[in-house]
N, C-alpha and C positions, 0 to 999 in steps of 0.2 A: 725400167731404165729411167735414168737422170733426165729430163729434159733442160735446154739451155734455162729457161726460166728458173726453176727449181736451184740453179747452181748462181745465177744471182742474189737470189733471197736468200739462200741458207750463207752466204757465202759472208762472216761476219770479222772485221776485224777486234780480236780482242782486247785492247787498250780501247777504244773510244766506242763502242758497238756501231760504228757505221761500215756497212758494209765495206769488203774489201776490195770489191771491182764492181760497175756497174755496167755490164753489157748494152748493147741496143737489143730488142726485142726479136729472136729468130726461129723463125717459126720452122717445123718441119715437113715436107711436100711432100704428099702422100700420092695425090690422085694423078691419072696417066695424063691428064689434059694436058696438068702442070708442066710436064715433063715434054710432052710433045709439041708446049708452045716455048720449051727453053731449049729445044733441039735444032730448033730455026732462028737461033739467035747466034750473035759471035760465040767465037770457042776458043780458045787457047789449048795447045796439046804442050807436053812436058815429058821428061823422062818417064818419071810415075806417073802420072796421070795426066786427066784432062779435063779443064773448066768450063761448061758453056757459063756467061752472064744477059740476065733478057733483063732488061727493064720493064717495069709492069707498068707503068705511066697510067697508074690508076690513084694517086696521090696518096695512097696508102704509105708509112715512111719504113713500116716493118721490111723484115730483110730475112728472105724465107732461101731453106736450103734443101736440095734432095741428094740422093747419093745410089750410085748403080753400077753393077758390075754384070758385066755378059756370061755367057758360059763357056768363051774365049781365058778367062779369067781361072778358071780352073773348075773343081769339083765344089759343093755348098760349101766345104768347109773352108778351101781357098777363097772363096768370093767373102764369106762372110769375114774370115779375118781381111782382108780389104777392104770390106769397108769399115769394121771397127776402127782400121786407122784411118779412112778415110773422116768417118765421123771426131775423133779424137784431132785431126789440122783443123778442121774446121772449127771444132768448138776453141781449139788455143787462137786461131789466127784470125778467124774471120769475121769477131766482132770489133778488131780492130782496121782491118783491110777494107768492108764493104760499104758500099754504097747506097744510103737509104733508097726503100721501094725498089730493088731488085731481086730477081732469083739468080741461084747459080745453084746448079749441079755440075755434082763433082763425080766423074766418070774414074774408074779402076782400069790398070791396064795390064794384059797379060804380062805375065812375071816380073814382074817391078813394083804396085802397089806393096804387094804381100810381103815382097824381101828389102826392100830399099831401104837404106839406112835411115832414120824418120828424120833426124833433122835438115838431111840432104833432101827427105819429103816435102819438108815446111817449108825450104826454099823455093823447091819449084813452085808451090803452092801461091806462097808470094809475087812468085817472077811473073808467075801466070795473070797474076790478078794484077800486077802493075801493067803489064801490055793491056790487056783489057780495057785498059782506060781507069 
């Protein structure tokens, strides 16, 4: 799989070779800590989905992202397409939206990540992260 790095390097435009976008740096959240010190943080809920955002107030200015879906969400194969879209808002929107030195995971929600129209996805996506602060 692509990581967000990988798609700002390779990502070149042709007339002047300078890249065509440069992202801020976002890393991806693996470990449960992560997650269960971004579950105690604000949250925002949406049609499709739902944002926690935790500030890490470790001066770090990286902007790290996890992504989860319960088994409310359906069978592996429901959850896993949710979250491939959940990963595909993130990677178009959230290097423009976020706020250095924060986490946010992005929660999947029965029957809605998996069917919702995606750009009516990207909105909530947005609407979520503007209340957020």
């Amino acid at each position: 799989m692509t990581s967000f790095e990988d798609i700002s390097e390779t990502a070149q435009d042709a007339s002047d070779g300078q890249p065509a976008a440069v992202f801020p740096r976002v890393e991806i959240m693996k470990t449960r800590a992560d997650f269960v010190n971004a579950s105690k943080a604000p949250y925002q809920t949406s049609p499709s989905l739902t944002v926690q955002m935790r500030s890490r107030g470790d001066g770090d200015p990286k902007v790290r992202v996890g992504f989860t879906c319960s088994k409310k969400v359906g069978n592996a194969v429901a959850r896993n397409r949710a979250k491939r879209r959940l990963r595909e808002v993130a990677r178009l929107d959230l290097p423009a939206l976020a706020k250095a030195g924060h986490d946010y995971v992005l929660i999947g929600k029965k029957d809605a990540t998996a069917t919702r129209d995606f750009d009516a996805m990207r909105a909530d996506f947005a609407k979520a992260l503007g209340k957020l602060g």
